[in-house]
VMD Tcl script that builds the backbone (N, CA, C; Angstrom):
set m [mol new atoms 354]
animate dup $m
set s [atomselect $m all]
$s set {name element resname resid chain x y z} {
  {N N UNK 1 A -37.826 -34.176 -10.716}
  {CA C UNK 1 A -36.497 -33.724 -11.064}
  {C C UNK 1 A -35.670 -34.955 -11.453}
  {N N UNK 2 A -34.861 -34.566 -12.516}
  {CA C UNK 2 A -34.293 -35.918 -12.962}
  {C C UNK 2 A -33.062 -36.202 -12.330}
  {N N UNK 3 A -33.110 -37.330 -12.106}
  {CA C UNK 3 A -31.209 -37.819 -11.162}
  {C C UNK 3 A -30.102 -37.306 -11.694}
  {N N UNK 4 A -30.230 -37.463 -12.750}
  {CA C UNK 4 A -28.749 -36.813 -13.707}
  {C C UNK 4 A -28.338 -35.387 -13.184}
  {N N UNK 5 A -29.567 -34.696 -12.740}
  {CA C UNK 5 A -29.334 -33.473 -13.064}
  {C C UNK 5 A -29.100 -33.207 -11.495}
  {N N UNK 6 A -29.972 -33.965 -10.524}
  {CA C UNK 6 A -29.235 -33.912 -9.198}
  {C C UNK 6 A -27.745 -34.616 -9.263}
  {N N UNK 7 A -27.598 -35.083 -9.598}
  {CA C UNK 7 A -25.896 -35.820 -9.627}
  {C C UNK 7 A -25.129 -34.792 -9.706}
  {N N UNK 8 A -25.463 -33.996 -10.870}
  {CA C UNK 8 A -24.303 -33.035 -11.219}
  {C C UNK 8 A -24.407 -31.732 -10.663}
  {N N UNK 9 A -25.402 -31.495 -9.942}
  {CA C UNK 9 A -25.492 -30.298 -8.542}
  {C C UNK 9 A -24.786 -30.779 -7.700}
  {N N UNK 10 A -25.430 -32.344 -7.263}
  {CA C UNK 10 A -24.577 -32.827 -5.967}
  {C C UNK 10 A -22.703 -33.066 -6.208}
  {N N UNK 11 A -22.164 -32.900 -7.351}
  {CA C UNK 11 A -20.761 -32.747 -7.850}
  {C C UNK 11 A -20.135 -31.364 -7.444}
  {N N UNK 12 A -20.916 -30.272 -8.302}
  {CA C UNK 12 A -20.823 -29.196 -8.292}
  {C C UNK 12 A -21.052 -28.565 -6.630}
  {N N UNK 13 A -21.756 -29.010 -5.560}
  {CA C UNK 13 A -21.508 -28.755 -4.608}
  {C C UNK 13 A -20.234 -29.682 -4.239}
  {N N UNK 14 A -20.100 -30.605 -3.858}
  {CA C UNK 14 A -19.044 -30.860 -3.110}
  {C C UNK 14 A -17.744 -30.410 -3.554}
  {N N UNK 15 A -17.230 -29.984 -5.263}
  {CA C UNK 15 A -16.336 -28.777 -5.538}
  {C C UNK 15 A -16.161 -27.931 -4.786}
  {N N UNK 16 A -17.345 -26.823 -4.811}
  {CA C UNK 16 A -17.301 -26.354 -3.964}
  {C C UNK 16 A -17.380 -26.247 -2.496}
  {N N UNK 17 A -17.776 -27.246 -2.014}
  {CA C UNK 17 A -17.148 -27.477 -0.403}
  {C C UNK 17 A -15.630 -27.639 -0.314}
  {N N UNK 18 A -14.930 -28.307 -0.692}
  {CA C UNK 18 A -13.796 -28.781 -1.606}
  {C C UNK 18 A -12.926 -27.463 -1.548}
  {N N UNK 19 A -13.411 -26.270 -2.630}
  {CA C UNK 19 A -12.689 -24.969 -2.421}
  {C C UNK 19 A -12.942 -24.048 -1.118}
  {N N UNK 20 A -13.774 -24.433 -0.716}
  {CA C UNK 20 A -13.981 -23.817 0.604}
  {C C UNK 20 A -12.898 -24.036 1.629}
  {N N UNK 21 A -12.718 -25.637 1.657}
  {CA C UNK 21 A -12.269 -25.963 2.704}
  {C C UNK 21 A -10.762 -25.381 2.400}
  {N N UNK 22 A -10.299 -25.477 1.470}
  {CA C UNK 22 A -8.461 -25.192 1.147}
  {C C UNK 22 A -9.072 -23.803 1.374}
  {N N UNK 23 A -9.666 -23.257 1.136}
  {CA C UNK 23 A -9.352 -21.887 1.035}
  {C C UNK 23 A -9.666 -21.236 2.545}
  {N N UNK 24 A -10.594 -21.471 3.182}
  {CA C UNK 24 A -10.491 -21.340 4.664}
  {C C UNK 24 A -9.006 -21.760 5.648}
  {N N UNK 25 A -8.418 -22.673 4.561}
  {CA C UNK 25 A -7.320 -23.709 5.822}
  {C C UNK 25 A -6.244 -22.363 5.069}
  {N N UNK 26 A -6.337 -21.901 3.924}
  {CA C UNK 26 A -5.240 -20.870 3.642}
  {C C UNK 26 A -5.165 -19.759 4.116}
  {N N UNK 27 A -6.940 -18.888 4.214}
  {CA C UNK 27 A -6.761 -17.967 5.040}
  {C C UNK 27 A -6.689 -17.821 6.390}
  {N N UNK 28 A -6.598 -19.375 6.949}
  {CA C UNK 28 A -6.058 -19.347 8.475}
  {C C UNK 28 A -4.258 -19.630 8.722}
  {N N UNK 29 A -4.035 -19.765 7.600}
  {CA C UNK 29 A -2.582 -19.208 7.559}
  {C C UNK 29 A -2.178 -18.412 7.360}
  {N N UNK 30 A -3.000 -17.705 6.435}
  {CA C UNK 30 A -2.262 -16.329 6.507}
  {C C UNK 30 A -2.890 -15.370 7.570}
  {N N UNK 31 A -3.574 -15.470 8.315}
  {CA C UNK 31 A -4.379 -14.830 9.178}
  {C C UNK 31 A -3.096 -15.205 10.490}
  {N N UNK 32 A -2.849 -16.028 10.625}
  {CA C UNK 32 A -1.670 -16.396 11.646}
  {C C UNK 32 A -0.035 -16.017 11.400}
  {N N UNK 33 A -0.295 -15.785 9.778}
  {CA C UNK 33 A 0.979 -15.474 9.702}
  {C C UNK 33 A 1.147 -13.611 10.146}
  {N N UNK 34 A -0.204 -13.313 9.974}
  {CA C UNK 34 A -0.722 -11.466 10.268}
  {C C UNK 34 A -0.084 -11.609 11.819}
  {N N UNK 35 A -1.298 -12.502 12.630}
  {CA C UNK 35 A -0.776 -12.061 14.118}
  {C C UNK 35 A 0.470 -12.533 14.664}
  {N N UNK 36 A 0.858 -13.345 14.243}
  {CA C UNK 36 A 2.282 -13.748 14.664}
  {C C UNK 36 A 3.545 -13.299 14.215}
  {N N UNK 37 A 3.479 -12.333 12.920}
  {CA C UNK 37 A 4.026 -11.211 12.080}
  {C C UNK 37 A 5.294 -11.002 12.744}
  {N N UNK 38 A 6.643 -12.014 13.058}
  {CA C UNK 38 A 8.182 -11.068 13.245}
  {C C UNK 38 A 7.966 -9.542 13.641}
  {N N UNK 39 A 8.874 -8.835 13.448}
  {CA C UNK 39 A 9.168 -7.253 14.164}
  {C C UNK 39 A 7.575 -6.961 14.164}
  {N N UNK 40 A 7.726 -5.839 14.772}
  {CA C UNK 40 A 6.514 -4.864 14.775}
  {C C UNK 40 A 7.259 -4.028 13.622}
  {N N UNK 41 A 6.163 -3.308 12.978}
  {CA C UNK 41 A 6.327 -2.211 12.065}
  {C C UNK 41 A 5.969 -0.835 12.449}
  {N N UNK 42 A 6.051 0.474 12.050}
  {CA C UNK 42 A 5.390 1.663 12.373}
  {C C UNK 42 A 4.273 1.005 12.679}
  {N N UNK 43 A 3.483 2.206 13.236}
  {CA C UNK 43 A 1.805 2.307 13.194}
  {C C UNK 43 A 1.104 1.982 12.024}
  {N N UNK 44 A 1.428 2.479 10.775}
  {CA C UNK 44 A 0.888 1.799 9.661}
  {C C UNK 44 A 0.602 0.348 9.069}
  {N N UNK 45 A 1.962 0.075 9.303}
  {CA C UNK 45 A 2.197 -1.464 9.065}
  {C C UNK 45 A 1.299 -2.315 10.366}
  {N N UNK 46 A 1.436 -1.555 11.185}
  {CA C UNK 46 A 0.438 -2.658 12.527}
  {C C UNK 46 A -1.029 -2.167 11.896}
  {N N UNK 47 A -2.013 -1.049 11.839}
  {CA C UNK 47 A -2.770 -0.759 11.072}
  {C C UNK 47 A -3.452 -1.724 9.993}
  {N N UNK 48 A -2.114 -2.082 8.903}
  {CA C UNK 48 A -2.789 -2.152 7.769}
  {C C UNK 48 A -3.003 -4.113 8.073}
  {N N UNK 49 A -2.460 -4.764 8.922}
  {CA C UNK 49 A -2.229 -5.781 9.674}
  {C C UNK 49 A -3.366 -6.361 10.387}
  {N N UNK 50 A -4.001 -5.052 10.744}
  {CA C UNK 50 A -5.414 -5.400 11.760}
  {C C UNK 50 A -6.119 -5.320 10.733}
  {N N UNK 51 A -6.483 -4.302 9.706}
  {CA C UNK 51 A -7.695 -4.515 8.558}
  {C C UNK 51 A -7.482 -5.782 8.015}
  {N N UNK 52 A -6.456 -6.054 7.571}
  {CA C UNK 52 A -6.166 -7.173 7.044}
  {C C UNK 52 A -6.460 -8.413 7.272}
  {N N UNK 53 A -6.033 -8.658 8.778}
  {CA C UNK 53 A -7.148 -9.967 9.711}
  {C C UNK 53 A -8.399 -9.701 9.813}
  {N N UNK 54 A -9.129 -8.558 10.010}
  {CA C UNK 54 A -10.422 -8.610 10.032}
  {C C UNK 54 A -10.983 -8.795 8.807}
  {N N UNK 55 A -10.240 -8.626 7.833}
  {CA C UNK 55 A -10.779 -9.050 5.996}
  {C C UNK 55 A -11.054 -10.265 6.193}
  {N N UNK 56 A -9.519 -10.750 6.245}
  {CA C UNK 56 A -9.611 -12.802 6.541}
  {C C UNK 56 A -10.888 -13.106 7.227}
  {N N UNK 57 A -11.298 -12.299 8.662}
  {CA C UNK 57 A -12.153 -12.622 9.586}
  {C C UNK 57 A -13.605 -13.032 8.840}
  {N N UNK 58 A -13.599 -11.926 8.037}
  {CA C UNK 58 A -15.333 -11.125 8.154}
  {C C UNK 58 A -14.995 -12.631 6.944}
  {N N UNK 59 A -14.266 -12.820 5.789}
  {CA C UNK 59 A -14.185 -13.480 4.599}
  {C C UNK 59 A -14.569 -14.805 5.101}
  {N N UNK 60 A -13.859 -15.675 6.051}
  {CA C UNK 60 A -14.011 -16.782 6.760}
  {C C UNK 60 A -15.542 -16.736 7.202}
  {N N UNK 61 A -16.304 -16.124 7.828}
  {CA C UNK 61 A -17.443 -15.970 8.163}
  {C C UNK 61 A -18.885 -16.417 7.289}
  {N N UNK 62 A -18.177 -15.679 6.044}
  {CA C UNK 62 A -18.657 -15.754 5.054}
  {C C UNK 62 A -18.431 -17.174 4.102}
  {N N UNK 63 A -17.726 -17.488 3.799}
  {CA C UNK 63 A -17.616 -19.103 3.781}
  {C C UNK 63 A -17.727 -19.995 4.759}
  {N N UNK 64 A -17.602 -19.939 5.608}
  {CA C UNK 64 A -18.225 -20.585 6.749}
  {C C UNK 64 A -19.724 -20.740 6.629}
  {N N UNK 65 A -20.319 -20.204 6.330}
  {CA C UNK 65 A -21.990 -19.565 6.100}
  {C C UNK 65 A -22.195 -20.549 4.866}
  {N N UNK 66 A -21.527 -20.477 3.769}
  {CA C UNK 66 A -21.589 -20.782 2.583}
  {C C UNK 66 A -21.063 -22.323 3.069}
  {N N UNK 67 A -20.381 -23.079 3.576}
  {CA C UNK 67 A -20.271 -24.542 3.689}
  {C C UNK 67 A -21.460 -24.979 4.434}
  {N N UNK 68 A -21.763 -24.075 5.627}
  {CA C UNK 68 A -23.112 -24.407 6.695}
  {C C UNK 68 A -24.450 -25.114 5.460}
  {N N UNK 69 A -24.550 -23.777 4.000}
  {CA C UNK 69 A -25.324 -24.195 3.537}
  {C C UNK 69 A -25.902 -25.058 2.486}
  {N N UNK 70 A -23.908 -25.467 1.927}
  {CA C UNK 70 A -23.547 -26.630 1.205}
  {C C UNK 70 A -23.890 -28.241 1.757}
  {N N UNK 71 A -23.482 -27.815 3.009}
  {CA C UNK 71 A -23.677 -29.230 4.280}
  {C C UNK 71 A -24.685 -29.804 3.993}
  {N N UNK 72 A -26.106 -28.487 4.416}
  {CA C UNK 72 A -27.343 -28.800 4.810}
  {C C UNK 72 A -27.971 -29.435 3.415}
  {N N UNK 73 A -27.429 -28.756 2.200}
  {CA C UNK 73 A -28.135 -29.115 0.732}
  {C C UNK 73 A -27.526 -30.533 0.513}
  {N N UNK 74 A -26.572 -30.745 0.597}
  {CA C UNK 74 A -26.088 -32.595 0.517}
  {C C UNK 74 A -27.223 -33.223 1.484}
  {N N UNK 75 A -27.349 -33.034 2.250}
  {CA C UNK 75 A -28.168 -33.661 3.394}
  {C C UNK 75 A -29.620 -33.683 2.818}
  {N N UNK 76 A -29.797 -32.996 2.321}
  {CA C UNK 76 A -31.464 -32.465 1.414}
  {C C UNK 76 A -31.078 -33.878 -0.087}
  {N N UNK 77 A -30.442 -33.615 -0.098}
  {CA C UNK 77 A -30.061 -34.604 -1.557}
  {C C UNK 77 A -30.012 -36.207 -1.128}
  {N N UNK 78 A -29.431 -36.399 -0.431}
  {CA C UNK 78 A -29.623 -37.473 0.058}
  {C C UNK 78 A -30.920 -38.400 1.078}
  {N N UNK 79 A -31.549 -36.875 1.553}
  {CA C UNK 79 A -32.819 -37.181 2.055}
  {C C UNK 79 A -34.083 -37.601 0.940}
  {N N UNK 80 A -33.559 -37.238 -0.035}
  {CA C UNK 80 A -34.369 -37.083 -1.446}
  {C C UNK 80 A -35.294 -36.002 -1.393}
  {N N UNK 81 A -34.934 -34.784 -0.616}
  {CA C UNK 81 A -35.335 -33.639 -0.240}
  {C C UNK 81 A -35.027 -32.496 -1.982}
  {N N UNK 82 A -33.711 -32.312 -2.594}
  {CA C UNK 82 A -33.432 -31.676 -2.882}
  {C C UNK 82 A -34.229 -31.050 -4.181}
  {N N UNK 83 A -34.373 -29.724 -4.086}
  {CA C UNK 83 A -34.810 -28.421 -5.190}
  {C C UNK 83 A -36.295 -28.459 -4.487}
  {N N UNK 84 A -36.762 -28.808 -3.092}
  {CA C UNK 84 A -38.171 -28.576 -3.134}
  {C C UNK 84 A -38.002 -27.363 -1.807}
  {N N UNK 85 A -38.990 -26.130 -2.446}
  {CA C UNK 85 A -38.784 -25.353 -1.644}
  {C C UNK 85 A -39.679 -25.670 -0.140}
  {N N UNK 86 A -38.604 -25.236 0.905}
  {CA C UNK 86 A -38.833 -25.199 2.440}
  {C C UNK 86 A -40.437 -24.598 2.644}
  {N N UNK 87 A -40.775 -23.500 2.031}
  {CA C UNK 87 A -41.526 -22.630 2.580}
  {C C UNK 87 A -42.766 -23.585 1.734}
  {N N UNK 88 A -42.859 -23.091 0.368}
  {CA C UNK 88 A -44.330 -23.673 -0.089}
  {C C UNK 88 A -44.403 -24.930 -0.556}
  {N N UNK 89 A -43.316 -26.092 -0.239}
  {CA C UNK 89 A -42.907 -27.419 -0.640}
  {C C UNK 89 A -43.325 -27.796 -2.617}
  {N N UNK 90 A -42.929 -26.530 -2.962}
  {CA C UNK 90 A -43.131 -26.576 -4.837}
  {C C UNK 90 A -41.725 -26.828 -4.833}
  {N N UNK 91 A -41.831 -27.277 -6.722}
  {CA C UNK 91 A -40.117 -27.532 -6.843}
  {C C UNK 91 A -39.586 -26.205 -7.375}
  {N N UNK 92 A -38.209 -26.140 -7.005}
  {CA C UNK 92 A -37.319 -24.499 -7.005}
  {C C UNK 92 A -37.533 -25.149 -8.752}
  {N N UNK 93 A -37.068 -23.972 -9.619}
  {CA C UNK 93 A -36.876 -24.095 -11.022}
  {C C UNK 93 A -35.514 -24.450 -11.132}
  {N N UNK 94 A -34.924 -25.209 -12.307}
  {CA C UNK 94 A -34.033 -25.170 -12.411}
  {C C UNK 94 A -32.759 -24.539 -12.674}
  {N N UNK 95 A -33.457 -23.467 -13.492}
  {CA C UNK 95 A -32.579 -22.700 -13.417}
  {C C UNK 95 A -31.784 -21.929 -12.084}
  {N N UNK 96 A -33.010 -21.602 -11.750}
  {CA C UNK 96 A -32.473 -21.338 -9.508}
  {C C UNK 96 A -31.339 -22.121 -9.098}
  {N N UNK 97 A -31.699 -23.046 -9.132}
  {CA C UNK 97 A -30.928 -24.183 -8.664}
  {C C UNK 97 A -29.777 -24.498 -9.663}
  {N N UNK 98 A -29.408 -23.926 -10.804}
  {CA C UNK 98 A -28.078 -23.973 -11.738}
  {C C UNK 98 A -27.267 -22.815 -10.576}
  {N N UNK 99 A -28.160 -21.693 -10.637}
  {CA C UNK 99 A -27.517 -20.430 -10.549}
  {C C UNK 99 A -26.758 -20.530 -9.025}
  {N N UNK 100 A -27.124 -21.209 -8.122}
  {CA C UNK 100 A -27.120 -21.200 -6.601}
  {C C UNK 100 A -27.715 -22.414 -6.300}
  {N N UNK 101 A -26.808 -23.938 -6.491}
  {CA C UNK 101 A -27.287 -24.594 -6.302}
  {C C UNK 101 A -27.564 -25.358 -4.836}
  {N N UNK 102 A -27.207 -24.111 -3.528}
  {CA C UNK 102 A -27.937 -24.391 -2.285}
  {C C UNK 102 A -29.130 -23.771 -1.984}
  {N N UNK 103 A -29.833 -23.648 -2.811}
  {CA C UNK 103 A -31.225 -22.416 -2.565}
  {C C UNK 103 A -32.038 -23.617 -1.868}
  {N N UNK 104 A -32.751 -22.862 -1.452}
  {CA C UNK 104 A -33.778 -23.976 -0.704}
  {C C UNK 104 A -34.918 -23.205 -0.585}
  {N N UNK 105 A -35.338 -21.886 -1.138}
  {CA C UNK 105 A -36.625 -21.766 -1.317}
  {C C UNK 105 A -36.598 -21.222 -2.645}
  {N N UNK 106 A -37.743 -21.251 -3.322}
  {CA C UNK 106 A -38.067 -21.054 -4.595}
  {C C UNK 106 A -38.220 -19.462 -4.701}
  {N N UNK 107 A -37.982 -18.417 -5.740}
  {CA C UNK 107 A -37.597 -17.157 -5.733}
  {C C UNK 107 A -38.883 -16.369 -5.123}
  {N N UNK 108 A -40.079 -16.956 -5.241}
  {CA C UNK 108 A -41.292 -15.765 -4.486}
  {C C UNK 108 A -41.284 -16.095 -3.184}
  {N N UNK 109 A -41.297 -16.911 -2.517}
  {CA C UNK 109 A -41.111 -17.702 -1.120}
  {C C UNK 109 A -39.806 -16.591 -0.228}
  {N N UNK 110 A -38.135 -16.749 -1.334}
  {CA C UNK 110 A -37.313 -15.828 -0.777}
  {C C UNK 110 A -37.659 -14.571 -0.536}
  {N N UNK 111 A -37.795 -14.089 -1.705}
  {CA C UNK 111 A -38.458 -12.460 -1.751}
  {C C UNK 111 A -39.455 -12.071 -1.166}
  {N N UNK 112 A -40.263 -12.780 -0.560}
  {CA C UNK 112 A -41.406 -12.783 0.768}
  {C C UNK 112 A -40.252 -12.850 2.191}
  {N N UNK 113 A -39.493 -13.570 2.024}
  {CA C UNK 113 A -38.772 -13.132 3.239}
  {C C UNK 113 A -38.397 -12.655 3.739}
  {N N UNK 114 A -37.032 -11.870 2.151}
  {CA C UNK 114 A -36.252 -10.790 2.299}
  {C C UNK 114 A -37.107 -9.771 2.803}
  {N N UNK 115 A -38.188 -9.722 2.191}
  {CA C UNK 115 A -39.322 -8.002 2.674}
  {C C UNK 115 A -39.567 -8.354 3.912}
  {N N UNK 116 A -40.098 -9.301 4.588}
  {CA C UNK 116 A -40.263 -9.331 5.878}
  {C C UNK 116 A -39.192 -8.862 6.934}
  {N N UNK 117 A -37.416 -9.417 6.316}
  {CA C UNK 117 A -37.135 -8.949 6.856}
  {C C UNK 117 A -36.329 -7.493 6.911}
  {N N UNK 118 A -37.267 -6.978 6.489}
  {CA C UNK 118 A -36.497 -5.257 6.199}
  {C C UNK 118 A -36.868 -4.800 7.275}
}
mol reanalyze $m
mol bondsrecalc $m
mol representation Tube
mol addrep $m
């Protein structure tokens, strides 16, 4: 795999760690601004208040997940690990690795997984 082309994954991830992080530090403001919310409102307004933090919740979770696996792929890049899949140690294609550039197994390796785990 050529350096150039890891360079500009390893860019393109830390962007995106980058938007992660503002955007986690925003929805923990507004997630605080939910529970700490002035008056109470009807039942509705408290209602639509609780879906609302659990959106932030479940959303945070989910980027959270998504930096866990930004982390680990810098760490692969710098190990001189990166685009070789975990499972059958072949290199991921590149294109894989345009599309989702934290993959870490190569697409038959995943799809052996996913079925396993159904």
């Amino acid at each position: 795999m050529e350096q150039a082309f890891i360079d500009k994954m390893q860019a393109q991830l830390e962007a995106q760690k980058e938007q992660i992080l503002k955007s986690l530090a925003d929805q923990h403001s507004e997630y605080k601004k939910i529970v700490e919310g002035g008056e109470p409102g009807d039942e509705v307004d408290i209602a639509s208040d609780v879906i609302d933090g659990q959106l932030l919740e479940s959303l945070g979770r989910e980027a959270s997940n998504r930096l866990t696996m930004i982390n680990n792929t810098l760490e692969r890049i710098k190990q001189g690990k990166y685009g070789i899949c975990l499972k059958c140690h072949k290199e991921i294609p590149l294109e894989r690795l345009e599309a989702l550039p934290y993959a870490v197994m190569c697409i038959s390796c995943k799809t052996e997984e996913e079925r396993r785990n159904r």
